[in-house]
C-alpha positions in Angstrom: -10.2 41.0 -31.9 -12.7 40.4 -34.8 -9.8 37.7 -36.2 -9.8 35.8 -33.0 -13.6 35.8 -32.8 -13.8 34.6 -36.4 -11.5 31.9 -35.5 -13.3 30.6 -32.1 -16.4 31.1 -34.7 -15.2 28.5 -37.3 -13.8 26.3 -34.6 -16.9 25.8 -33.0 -18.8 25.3 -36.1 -15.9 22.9 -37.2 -16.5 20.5 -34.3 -20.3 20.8 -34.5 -20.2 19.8 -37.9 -17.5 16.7 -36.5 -20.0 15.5 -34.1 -23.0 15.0 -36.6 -20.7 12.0 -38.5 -22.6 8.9 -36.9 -20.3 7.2 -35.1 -21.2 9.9 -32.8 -24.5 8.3 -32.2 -27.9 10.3 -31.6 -29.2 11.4 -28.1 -32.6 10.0 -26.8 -35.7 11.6 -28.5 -40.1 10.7 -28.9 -41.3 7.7 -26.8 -37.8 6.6 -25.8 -37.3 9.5 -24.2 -40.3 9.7 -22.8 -39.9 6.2 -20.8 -36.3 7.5 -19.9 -38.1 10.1 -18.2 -40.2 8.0 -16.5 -37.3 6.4 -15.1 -36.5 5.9 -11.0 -33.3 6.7 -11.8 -33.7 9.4 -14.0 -33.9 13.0 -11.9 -33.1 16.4 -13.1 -32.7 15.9 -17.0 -30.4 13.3 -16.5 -29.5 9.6 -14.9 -28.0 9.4 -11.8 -26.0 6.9 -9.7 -27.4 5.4 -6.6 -24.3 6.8 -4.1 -23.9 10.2 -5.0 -20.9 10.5 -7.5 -19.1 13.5 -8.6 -16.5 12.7 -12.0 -13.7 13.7 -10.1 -12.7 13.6 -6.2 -13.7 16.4 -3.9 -10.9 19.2 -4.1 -9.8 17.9 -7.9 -10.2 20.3 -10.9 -10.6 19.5 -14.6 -7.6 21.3 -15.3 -5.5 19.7 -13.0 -6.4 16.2 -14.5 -5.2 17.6 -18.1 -2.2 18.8 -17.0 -1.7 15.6 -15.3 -2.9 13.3 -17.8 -0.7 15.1 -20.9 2.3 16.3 -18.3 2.3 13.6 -15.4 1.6 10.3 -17.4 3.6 7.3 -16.9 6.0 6.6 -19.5 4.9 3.1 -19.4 1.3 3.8 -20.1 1.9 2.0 -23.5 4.2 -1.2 -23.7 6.6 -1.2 -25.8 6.7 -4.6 -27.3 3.5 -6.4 -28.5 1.5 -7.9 -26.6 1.6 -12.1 -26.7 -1.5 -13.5 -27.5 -3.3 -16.9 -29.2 -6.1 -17.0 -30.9 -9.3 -20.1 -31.2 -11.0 -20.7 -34.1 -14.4 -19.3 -32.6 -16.3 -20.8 -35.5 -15.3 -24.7 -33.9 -16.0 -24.6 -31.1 -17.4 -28.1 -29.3 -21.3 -27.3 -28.9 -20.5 -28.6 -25.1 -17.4 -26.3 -24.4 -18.2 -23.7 -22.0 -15.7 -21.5 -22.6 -14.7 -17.6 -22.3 -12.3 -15.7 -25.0 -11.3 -12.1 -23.7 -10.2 -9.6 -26.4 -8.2 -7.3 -24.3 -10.2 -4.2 -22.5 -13.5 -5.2 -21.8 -14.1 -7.1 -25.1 -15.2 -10.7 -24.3 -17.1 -13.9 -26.1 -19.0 -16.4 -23.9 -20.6 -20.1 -25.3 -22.1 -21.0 -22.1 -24.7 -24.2 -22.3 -24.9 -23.6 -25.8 -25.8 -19.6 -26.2 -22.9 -17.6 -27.9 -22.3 -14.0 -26.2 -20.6 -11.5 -26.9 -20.0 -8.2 -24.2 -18.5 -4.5 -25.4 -16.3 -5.5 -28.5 -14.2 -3.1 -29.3 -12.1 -4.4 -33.0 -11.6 -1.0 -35.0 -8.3 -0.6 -33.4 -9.2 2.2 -31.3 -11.6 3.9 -28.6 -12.1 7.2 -29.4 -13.8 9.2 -32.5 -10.0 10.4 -33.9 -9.0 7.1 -35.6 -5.2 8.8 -34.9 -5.9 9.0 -30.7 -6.4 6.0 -28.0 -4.9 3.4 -30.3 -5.3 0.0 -29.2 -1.9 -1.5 -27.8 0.3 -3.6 -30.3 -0.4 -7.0 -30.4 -3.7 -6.4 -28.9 -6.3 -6.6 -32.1 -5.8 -10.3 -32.2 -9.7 -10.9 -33.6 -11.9 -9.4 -35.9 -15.2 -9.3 -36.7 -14.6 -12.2 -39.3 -13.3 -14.4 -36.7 -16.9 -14.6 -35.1 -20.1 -16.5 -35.8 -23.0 -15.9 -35.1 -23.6 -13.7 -31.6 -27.4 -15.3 -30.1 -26.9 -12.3 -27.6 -24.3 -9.1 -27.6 -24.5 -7.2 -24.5 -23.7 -3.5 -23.9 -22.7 -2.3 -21.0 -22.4 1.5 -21.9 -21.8 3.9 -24.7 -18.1 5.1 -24.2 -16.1 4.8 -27.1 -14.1 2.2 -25.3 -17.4 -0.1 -25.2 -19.9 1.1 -27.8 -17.8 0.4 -31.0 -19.2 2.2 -34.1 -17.2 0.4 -36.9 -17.2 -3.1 -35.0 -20.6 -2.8 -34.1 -21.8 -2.2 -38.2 -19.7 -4.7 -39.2 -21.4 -7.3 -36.6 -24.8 -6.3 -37.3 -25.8 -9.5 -40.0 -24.5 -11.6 -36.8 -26.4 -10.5 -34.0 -29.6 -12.1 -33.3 -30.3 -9.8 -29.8 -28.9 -7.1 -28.3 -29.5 -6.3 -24.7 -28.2 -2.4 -23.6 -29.4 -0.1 -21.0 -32.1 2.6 -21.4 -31.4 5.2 -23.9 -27.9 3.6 -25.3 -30.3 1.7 -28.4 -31.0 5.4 -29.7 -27.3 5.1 -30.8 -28.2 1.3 -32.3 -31.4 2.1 -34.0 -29.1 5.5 -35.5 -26.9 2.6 -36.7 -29.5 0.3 -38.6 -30.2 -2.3 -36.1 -33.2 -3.7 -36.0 -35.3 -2.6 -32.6 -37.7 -5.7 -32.9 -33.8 -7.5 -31.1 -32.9 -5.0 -28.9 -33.8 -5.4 -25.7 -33.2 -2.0 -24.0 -33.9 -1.9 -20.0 -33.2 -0.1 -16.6 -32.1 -1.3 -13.6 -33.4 -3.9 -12.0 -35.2 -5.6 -14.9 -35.6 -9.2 -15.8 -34.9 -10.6 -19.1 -36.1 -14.2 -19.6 -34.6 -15.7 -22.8 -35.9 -19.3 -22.1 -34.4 -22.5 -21.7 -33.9 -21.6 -18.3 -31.4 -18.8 -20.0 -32.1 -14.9 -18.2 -30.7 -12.0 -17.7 -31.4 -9.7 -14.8 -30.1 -5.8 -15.2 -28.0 -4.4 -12.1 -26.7 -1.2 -11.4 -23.2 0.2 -11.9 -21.3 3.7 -10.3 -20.5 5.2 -13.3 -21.8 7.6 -16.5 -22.6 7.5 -19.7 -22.4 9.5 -23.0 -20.4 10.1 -26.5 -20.1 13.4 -26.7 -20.0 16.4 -24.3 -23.6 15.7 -23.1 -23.5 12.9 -20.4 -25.8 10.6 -18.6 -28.9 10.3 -21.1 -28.6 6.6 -21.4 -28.0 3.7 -18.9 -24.9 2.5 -17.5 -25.4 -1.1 -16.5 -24.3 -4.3 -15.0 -25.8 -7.5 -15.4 -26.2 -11.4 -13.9 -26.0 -13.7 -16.3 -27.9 -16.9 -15.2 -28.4 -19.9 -17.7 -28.5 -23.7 -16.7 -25.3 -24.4 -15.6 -24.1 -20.7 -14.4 -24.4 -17.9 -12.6 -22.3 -15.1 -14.1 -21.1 -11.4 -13.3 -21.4 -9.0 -16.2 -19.3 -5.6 -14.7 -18.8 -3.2 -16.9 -17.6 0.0 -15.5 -18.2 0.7 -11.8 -16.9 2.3 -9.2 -17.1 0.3 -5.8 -20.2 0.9 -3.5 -22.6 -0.8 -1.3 -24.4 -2.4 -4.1 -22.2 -5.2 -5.4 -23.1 -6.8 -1.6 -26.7 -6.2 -2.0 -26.2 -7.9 -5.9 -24.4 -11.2 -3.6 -26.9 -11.2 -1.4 -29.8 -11.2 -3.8 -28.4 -14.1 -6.0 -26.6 -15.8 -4.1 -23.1 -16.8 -5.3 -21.3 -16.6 -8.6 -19.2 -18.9 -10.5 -17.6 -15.8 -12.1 -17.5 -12.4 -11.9 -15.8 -10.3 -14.3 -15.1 -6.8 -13.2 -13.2 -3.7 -14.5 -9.6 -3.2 -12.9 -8.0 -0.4 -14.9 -8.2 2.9 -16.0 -8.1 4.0 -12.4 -6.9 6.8 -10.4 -7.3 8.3 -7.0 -8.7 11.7 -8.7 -11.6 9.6 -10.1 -12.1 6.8 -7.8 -15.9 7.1 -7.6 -15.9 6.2 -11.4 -13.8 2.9 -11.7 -12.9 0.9 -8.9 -9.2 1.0 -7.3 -7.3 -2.9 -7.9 -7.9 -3.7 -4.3 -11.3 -2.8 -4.8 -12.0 -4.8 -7.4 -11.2 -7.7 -4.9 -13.4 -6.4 -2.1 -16.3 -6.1 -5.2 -15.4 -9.6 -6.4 -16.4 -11.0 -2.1 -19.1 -8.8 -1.8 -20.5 -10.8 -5.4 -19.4 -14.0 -3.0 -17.5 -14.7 -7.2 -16.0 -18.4 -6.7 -14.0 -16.8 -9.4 -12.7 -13.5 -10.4 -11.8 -12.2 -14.1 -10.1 -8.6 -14.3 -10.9 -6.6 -17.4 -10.6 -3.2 -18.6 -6.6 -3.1 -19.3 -4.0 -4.3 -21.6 -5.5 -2.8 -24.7 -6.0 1.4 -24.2 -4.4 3.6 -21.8 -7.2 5.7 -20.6 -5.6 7.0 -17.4 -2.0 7.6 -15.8 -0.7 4.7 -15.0 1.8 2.0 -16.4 -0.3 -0.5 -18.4 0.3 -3.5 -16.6 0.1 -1.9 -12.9 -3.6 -3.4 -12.5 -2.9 -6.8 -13.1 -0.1 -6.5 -10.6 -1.8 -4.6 -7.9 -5.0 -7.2 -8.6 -3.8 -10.5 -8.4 -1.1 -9.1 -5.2 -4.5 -8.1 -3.1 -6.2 -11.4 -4.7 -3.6 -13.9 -3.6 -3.5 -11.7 -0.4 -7.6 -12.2 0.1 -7.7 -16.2 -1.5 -9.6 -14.5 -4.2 -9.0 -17.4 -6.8 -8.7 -14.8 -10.2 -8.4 -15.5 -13.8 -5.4 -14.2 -16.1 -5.4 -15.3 -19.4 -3.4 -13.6 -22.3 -5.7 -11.9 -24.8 -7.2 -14.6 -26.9 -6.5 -17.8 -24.3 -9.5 -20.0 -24.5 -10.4 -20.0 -20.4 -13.0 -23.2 -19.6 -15.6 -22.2 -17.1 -16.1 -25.7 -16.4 -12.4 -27.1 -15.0 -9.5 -25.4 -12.8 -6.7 -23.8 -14.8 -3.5 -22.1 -14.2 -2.5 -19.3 -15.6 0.8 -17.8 -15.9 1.7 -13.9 -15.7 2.2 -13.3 -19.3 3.0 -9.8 -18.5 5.9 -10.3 -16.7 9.1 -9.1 -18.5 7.1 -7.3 -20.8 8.1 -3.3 -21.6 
């Protein structure tokens, strides 16, 4: 018995001396904490959705989901031949193009009217703390940091690992002229060297006004936050992108509720929306929205346009990697949801119709 306890004593010191490397980030603490705190949507030490929203379906355990995620997973979680892909000489780019360039995941650049954005890049390769776990699918890590210039505004929507990058976000910092986050997540930032003086870090429900008829507005998402075993002391967000020309849907994660109608209705419609479409499963549904979901989300935004992210780069749940894609453009096509599908690294222009094939077809 005293071996065993020796053991479980070294192990857990072993991972508490893991989780003080920074790419773990820092919790909340002094005034920021303080406004958390003083937060709407901040109640019992912690945030909170606006639908209540257990992490896992009524009747579902924690154990069950291991077993299932380590036992039960497709065997097409991964594919097994590279992903195609093209890549765009970001640095060229027309000073008139309005363009989008999605990285795989939820990684995505934006030059809209001029501003260059850039949402949750993810380039290290991998979405997790273990460089050797949650590797990034082959063919995937197209772009690096090099291939950017520089970001006017990078926009987090969360701090999972599969959002809040530790090594892409260092190597970006000399590129990024403001950051907009939710509540709590610049702790992790400011840990990291950036510079709060262009980090604009807000709840929900917030206005941003950048100028030049440029602003952002902070919405809410159903989801949670956090990097290590603590959750939910920073903001999960969503956020409408409105400049001169366009109205745009800014996802992240989210499972579906009543407020993606109240979002339409506020703002009218959107020329795009881009919302999450993978990493689903019925055991978690109140924490990332179901394909057909995604759709009923993308009518609710009344989105003239719909772009599904969150796949074809990490398999966080248990099913084959291209089943979103499939099951989201079947319940598009079925609704006359016009949707977007480019391969990772396809310039997509937000100004003229295109056509997009499904790459993913006959892929392993």
């Amino acid at each position: 018995m005293t071996t065993i306890l020796i053991i479980v004593i070294l192990l857990i010191a072993g991972i508490a001396v893991y989780m003080k490397q920074p790419q773990f980030g820092r919790l909340p603490s002094g005034e920021r904490q303080k406004r958390i705190e003083l937060s709407p949507n901040h109640k019992e030490g912690q945030f909170q959705n606006l639908s209540h929203t257990p992490s896992l379906k009524e009747g579902v355990s924690m154990p069950r989901v291991l077993y299932e995620f380590f036992f039960n997973k497709s065997k097409r979680s991964r594919p097994k031949l590279p992903l195609p892909s093209q890549k765009v000489n970001l640095h060229r780019l027309a000073l008139d193009e309005n363009v989008l360039v999605w990285f795989g995941h939820s990684s995505y650049f934006m030059q809209v009217d001029g501003i260059k954005l850039l949402v949750d890049p993810v380039f290290s390769g991998n979405a997790s703390p273990a460089k050797f776990t949650t590797k990034a699918f082959p063919g995937s890590d197209a772009y690096a940091v090099e291939d950017f210039p520089e970001i006017d505004i990078l926009i987090i929507t969360h701090d999972h690992w599969d959002h809040l990058d530790y090594e892409t976000l260092l190597k970006l910092k000399p590129k990024v002229k403001k950051v907009v986050t939710g509540l709590g997540t610049a702790e992790h930032l400011q840990t990291w060297g950036y510079d709060m003086a262009r980090v604009e870090e807000r709840d929900w429900n917030e206005t941003i006004t950048l100028g030049s008829g440029f602003t952002i507005y902070t919405t809410p998402a159903r989801h949670f936050a956090g990097r290590t075993f603590t959750r939910n002391k920073a903001m999960w967000m969503s956020f409408v992108l409105q400049t001169p020309s366009f109205r745009i849907f800014l996802g992240g994660d989210s499972g579906y509720d009543y407020f993606f109608k109240e979002i339409g209705e506020r703002f009218g419609s959107f020329d795009l929306a881009v919302l999450e479409c993978g990493q689903y499963n019925v055991n978690w549904e109140y924490i990332h929205m179901l394909p057909e979901q995604v759709v009923a989300a993308a009518h609710d935004l009344k989105a003239k346009k719909l772009l599904p992210v969150h796949w074809a780069k990490f398999s966080l749940a248990l099913h084959d990697w291209d089943e979103p894609i499939k099951r989201v453009t079947a319940e598009a096509e079925k609704q006359g949801m016009p949707i977007l599908t480019p391969m990772i690294g396809e310039k997509v222009s937000l100004d003229k119709p295109q056509m997009f094939r499904k790459w993913w077809e006959g892929l392993e």
